[in-house]
DRENDREN-608784 format. One record per residue (C-alpha): residue in three letters; x, y, z. Coordinates in steps of 0.05 Angstrom, whole numbers, plus 5000, padded with zeros to 4 digits. Each point is the difference from the previous one (the first is absolute). Layout:
N
ALAXYZ...
***
This chain:
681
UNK477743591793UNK500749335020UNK496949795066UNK505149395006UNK504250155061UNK507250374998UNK506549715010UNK505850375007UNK507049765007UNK505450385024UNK505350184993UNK499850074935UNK493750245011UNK496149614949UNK492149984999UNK493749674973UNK493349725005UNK498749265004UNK494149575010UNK499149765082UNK503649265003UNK505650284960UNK506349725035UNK505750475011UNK505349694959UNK494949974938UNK498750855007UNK507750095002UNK501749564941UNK494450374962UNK502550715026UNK507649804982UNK501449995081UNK506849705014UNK496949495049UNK504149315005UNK497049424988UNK504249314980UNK493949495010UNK494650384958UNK495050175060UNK499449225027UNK501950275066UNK506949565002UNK505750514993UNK498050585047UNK503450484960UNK494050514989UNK498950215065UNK496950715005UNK498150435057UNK492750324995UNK499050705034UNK494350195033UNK495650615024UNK499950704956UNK504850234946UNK498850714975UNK505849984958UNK496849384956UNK491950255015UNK498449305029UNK498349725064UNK501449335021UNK495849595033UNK501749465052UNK496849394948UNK502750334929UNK504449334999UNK496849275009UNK500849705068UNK507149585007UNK498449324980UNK503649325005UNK504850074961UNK503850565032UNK498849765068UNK504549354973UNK504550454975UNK500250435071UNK500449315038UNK505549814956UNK505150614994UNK496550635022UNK498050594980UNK501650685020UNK493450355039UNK496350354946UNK501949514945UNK494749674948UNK502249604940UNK498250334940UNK496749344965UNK496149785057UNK496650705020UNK494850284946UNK497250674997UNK493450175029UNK499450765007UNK504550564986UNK507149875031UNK506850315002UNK506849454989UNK507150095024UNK504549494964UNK505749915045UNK506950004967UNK501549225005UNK494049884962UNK501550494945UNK502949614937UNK504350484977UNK501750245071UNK506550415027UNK506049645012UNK503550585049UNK507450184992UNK504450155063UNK502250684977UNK495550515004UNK501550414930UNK499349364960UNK494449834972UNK495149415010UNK499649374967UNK493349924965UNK498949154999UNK497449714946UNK504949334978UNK500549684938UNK498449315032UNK492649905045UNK496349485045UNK492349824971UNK497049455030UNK494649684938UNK494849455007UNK500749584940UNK494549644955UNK501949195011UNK500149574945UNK493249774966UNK499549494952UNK494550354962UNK503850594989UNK507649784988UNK505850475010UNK507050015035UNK502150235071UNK503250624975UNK494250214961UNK496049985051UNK505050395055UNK500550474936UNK492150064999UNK499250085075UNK505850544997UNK497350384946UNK492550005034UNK502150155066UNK505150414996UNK500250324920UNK507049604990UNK499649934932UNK504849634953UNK504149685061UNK505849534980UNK504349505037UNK506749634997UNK501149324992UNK502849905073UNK493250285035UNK495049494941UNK504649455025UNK496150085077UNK494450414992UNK495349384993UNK501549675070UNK499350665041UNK493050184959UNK497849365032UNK503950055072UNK495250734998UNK494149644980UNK500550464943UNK502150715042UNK505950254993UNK504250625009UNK503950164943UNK506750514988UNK498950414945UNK506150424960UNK495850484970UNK500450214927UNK504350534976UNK501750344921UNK504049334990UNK496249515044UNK494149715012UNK496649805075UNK504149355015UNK498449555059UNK505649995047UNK498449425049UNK493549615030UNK498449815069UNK493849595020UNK494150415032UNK502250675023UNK507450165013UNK500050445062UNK508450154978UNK502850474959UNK504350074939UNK507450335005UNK503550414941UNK508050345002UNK502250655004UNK507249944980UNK506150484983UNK505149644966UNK506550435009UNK506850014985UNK502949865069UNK493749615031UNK492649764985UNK494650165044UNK493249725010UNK494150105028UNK493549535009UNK494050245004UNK491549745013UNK498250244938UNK492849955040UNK501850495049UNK506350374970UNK504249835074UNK508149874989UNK499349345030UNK507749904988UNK506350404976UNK506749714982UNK506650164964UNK505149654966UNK507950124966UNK498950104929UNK503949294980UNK502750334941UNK504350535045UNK505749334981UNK499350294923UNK501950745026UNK497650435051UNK497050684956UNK495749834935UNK506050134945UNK503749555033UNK495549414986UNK498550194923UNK507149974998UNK500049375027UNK494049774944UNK503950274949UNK506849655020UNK496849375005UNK495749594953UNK495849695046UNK499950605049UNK493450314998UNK496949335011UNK503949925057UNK497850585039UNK492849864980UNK500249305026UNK503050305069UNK494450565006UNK494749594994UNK503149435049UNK500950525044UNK493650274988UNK496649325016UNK504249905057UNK496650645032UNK493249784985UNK500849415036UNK503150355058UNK494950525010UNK494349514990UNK503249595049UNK499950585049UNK492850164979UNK498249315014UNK496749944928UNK499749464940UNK504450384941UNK493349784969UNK496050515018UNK504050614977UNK497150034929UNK501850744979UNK507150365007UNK502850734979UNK507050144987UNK502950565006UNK509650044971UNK502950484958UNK501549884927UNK506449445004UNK495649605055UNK494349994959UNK503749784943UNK503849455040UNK493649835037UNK496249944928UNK506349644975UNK502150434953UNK506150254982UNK502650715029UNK505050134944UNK495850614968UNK499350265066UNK507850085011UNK501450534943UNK496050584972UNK494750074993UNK498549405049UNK494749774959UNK495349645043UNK495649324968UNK493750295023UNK498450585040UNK492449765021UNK497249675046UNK499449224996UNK494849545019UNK502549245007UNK499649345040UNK504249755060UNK501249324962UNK503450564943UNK504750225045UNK501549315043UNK497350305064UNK498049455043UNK493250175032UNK492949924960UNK501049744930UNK494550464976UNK502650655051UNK500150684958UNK505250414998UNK501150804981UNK506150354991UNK499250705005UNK501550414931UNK507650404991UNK501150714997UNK505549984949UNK506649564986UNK502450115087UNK494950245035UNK495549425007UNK493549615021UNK502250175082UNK500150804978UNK493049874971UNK498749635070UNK502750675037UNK495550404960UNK494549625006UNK500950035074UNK502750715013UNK495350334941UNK504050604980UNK495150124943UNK494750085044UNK504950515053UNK497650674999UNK507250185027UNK506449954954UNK502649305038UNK506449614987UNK499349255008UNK506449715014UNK501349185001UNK506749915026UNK503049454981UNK505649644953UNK497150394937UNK496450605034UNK493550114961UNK496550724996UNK493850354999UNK498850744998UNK492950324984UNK492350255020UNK493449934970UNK503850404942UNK504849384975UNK504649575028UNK507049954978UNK504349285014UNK507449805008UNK504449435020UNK507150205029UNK505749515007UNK501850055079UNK502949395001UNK500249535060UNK503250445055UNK493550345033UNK498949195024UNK506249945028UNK504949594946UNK506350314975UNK500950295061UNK506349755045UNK495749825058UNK493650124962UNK494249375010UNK492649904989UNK495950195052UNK499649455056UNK500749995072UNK507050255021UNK499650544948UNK501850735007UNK493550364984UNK500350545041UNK506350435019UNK501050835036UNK506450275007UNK503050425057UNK500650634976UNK505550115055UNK503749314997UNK498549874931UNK498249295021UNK493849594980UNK495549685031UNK494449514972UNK495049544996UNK498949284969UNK494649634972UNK496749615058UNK500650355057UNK498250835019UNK505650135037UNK505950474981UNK507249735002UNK501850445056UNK494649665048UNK504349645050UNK493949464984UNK501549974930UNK505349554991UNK495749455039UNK494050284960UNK503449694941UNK503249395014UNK496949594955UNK501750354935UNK505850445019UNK501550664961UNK501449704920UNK499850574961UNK496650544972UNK492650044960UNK498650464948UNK496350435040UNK505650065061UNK504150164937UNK496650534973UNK499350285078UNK506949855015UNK502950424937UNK494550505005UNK502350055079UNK507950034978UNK498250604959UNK495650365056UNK505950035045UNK505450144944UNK504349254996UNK498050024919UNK500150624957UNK495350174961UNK504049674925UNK499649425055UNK507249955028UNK500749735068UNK505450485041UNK505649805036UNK500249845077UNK502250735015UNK496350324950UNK493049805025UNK501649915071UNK497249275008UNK504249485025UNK496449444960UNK502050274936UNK507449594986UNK504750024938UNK497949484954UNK504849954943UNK500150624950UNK493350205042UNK496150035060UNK494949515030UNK494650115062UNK500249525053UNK492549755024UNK500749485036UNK506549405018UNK497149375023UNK506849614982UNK501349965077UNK494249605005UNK499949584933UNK496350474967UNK500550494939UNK503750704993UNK495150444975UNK502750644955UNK498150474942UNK504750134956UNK500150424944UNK498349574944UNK494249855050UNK498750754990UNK500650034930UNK495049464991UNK494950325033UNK501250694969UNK500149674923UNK492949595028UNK497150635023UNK502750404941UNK496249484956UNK493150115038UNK500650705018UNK501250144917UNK494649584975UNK495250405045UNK502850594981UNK499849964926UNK492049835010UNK500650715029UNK503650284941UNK494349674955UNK494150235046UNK503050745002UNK499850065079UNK506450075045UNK496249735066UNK494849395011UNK493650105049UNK501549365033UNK505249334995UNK497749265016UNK505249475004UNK498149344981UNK502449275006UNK501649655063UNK506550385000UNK496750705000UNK495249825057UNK507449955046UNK503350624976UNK501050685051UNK497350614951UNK504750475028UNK505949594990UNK497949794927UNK499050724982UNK507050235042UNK502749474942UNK496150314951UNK496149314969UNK493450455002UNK499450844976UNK498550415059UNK492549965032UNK497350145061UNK501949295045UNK492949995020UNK498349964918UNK504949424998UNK495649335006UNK502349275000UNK493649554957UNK505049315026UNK498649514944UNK495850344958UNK500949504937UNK498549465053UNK493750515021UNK497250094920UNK501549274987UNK495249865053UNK494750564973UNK500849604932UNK499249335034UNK493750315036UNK495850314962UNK500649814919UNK496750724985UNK507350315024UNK502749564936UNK496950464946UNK501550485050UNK508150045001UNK500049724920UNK496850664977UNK504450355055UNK506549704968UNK497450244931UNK499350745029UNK507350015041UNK505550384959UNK506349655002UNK506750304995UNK506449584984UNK505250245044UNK506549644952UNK498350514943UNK498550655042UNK506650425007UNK497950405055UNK499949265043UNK507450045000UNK500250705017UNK495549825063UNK503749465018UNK506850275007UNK496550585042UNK496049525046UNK507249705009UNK501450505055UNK496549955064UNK494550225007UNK501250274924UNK504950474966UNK495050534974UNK492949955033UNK499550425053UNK495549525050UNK496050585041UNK496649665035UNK505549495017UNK505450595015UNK493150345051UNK500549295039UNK507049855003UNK506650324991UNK504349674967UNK508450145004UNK502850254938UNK507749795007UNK503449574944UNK505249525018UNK503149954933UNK505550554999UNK497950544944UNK492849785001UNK494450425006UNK493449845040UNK493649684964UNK504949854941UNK498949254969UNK506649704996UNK501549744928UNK499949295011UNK492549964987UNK497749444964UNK492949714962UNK497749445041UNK497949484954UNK493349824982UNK497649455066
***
């Protein structure tokens, strides 16, 4: 046995013996400790600090005496007089072992350590980047022994850090030589590390060591917006978050709509590549603006779109993608350059778009998967991501099973009469009286109900404009409650459902919500094409999960989880009184908010999650809802509300819901004929 004391490192609990004068940082490394280190143990960055424990530990069979570590020494008292250190504290390349001792590494100095996740069921983010800091101490320049710059930062890589066969562009040879000497030959140096298709790259240089960080994109390119988020790649933090219109919504609001417009025009797909990307750059520059950060520093970026925005964003052609059996150009993953794609931040930034699932259900479904991990759900769970083209996920630690379904735009407000995005001034909340049959609601930017008498001053800066698509969903969900729309989803006359707001509008009947014309302001109504549009959107998502059903062989799910900023807004009662979701317990019924947003991030973050959702795609079933005849069959029954033939349990336990018909001859819970496939977008 050796006689050389013990070290022990927890948590992970690690152990061995190593001669006295050892210092810390050099028995981790050789143990495989994730201990952080971006100067090499020359006492600069501060990033190993460790906590030594003291006294008796039964559990390990040591006992730690007061001198097991050397005495502090110079350097950390600079380092205390400088920025501090928490009580306790030693840094891990400055203390050396002298008798047996027992290590806490604290999670900032952990390499790999835990980026945490605001909701609780969702699991942590791992961080280990594609892109690091290492500060190197290069060879200068001897006539007796003649070589170049870069060979020697190449050398000084490779020895200090095992960075073997490192490359560079031509941009980053161009400076190198005046910041070597500005260092006095230290510098700190960004390295991409090497993947399958690439080798170690260096990224940037600074003179001496670079007490900043490096930045990298999260972003989810989708139909109806783009949405970014910035993050310390050194740290994992969100330093920024910020949103944009998609700029090709001009082309056509849903998907089909703009490979119709690429194959009507000649020069159309290059169009609505060219206005991605500008609008993609215009973003960057906004939310590094609000960051307060040089665009040069964000060297690695993760998209997340479905199959047309990938295409577009890639600038190729959608045409295959607009008729069976929407043959995609490539399905994998891709690994290319900023400069590829025109994105205007570093010249030599990374980027990785996340592989497809299949021909519509994309690289942001991957993202959702990645996040949400049904394959890894010990529960039968149904990811939903609501949006213009809902995509679908049904499965366990069994298999997973994966479908897009063509909602279309009306969950997010458009083709609805007084239907908007979500902004302040929206209806996004709404009850109504189940004795008046009036409604009463709130809007986005401020918590008061309309019937405050503080309201109307509440909102004077944005007024009442319209309605969002989650006050739609509550506000058709509510009409239905308290019997103004039947379940085939006609509105009733005046007399027949005893509300006063419900008035004769042409050949039917429309629902009053609110008349600001006395004031300059909008009339705000559903009518009931508004009503259809919602029940063909909601037929279109409720089908899609239910023919992942059919193909699993269950009737009921363990548990539902909306995703997608959308999701993260809607009531679960009222979506399942519409019948967008089968019949779970409420308290089953999760919202995940942007979950391709949350596993674009995990992709961005840690490089191991990569391999990670590209063997995941591989494994996911996926169904093709065009060519599966039961799809229609679901769909025409999903047109009722909450559905013609499920019997909803649970739902029907929680809330009763009226079963007149206000079409003469009509029976309740039929679909009325005019049911129709929602088209691909």
């Amino acid at each position: 046995m050796s006689s050389d004391p013990l070290v022990i490192f927890t948590p992970s609990g690690k152990r061995g013996h190593f001669p006295a004068g050892t210092p810390i940082l050099t028995a981790a490394r050789q143990l495989g400790v994730d201990l952080d280190s971006v100067c090499g143990g020359r006492g600069i960055c501060s990033k190993c600090q460790i906590t030594p424990s003291y006294g008796e530990f039964s559990k390990h069979g040591v006992t730690v005496q007061e001198d097991a570590l050397s005495e502090w020494n110079a350097v950390e008292q600079r380092y205390q007089d400088k920025r501090g250190l928490i009580s306790g504290r030693r840094l891990g390349c400055q203390a050396t072992v002298q008798g047996d001792i027992v290590i806490d590494v604290p999670p900032e100095s952990q390499v790999h350590k835990q980026v945490v996740r605001k909701r609780a069921e969702a699991r942590d983010i791992v961080l280990n980047p594609s892109t690091k800091l290492f500060y190197v101490e290069v060879a200068e320049p001897d006539m007796h022994d003649p070589s170049g710059d870069l060979e020697r930062l190449r050398m000084a890589l490779q020895e200090q850090w095992e960075l073997d066969e490192v490359t560079v562009d031509l941009h980053i040879l161009q400076k190198m030589q005046p910041i070597l000497r500005k260092g006095s030959w230290k510098v700190t140096v960004a390295i991409h590390l090497g993947d399958d298709e690439n080798p170690n790259r260096i990224m940037h240089i600074w003179p001496g060591y670079y007490e900043g960080t490096v930045y990298g994109l999260a972003v989810d390119l989708g139909s109806t917006t783009i949405a970014a988020h910035l993050c310390d790649l050194a740290t994992g933090d969100v330093v920024a978050s910020s949103g944009v219109m998609n700029p090709q919504i001009r082309f056509g609001e849903d998907l089909m709509s703009r490979v119709s417009y690429s194959m009507m025009n000649a020069s159309g797909a290059e169009e609505m590549t060219t206005a991605v990307r500008e609008g993609m750059n215009g973003l960057f520059s906004q939310i590094a603006s609000e960051a307060g950060i040089d665009k040069q520093l964000i060297v690695d970026v993760v998209f997340v779109c479905n199959p047309v925005m990938h295409h577009l964003f890639l600038g190729i052609d959608p045409f295959e993608l607009g008729q069976a059996p929407f043959a995609l150009a490539t399905s994998d993953e891709m690994r290319l350059r900023a400069s590829d794609l025109e994105l205007n931040i570093h010249p030599s930034a990374h980027v990785y778009l996340l592989p497809c699932i299949a021909g519509h259900v994309g690289a942001d479904a991957a993202a959702v998967a990645l996040s949400e991990a049904p394959d890894k759900s010990e529960d039968l769970v149904l990811v939903v991501d609501v949006g213009t083209n809902a995509e679908i996920l049904l499965g366990n630690k069994e298999k997973v099973l994966a479908c897009s379904s063509p909602t279309g735009p009306a969950f997010e407000g458009a083709q609805i009469s007084s239907g908007q995005r979500a902004a302040p001034g929206a209806i996004e909340r709404v009850e109504i009286d189940p004795a008046t049959k009036a409604p009463r609601f709130k809007v986005i930017g401020s918590d008061l109900w309309s019937d405050d008498p503080a309201f109307e001053a509440a909102i004077a800066s944005t007024g009442v404009t319209g309605i969002c698509g989650s006050g739609i969903i509550e506000m058709v969900a509510e009409m239905r409650i308290h019997g103004i729309v039947d379940a085939p989803g006609l509105i009733g006359t005046a007399a027949q459902t005893g509300s006063a707001n419900v008035f004769a509008d042409g050949r039917t009947n429309s629902y009053l919500v609110y008349d600001g014309t006395g004031k300059g302001g909008p009339m705000i109504t559903v009518t009931n094409r508004d009503i259809r549009e919602i029940q063909m959107a909601k037929a279109a998502l409720y089908s899609g999960a239910r023919l992942l059903m059919d193909k699993f062989g269950v009737d009921k799910v363990d548990r539902v989880v909306l995703a997608g900023a959308f999701g993260a807004h809607i009531s679960t009662k009222h979506a399942m009184v519409l019948g967008m979701i089968p019949d779970c317990p409420l308290d089953k019924v999760t919202s995940a908010g942007n979950a391709a947003g949350t596993g674009a991030r995990i992709a961005l973050l840690n490089t191991e999650a990569r391999a990670e959702i590209e063997q995941t795609v591989r494994d996911i079933h996926k169904i093709e809802t065009a060519i599966e005849p039961r799809f229609q069959e679901h769909f025409v029954n999903a047109s009722a509300i909450p559905n013609a033939v499920e019997p909803f349990p649970i739902l029907n336990s929680i809330v009763t819901l009226p079963t007149e018909t206000f079409n003469t001859g009509g029976k309740a819970g039929e679909a009325r004929g005019g049911g129709r496939r929602r088209r691909r977008g």
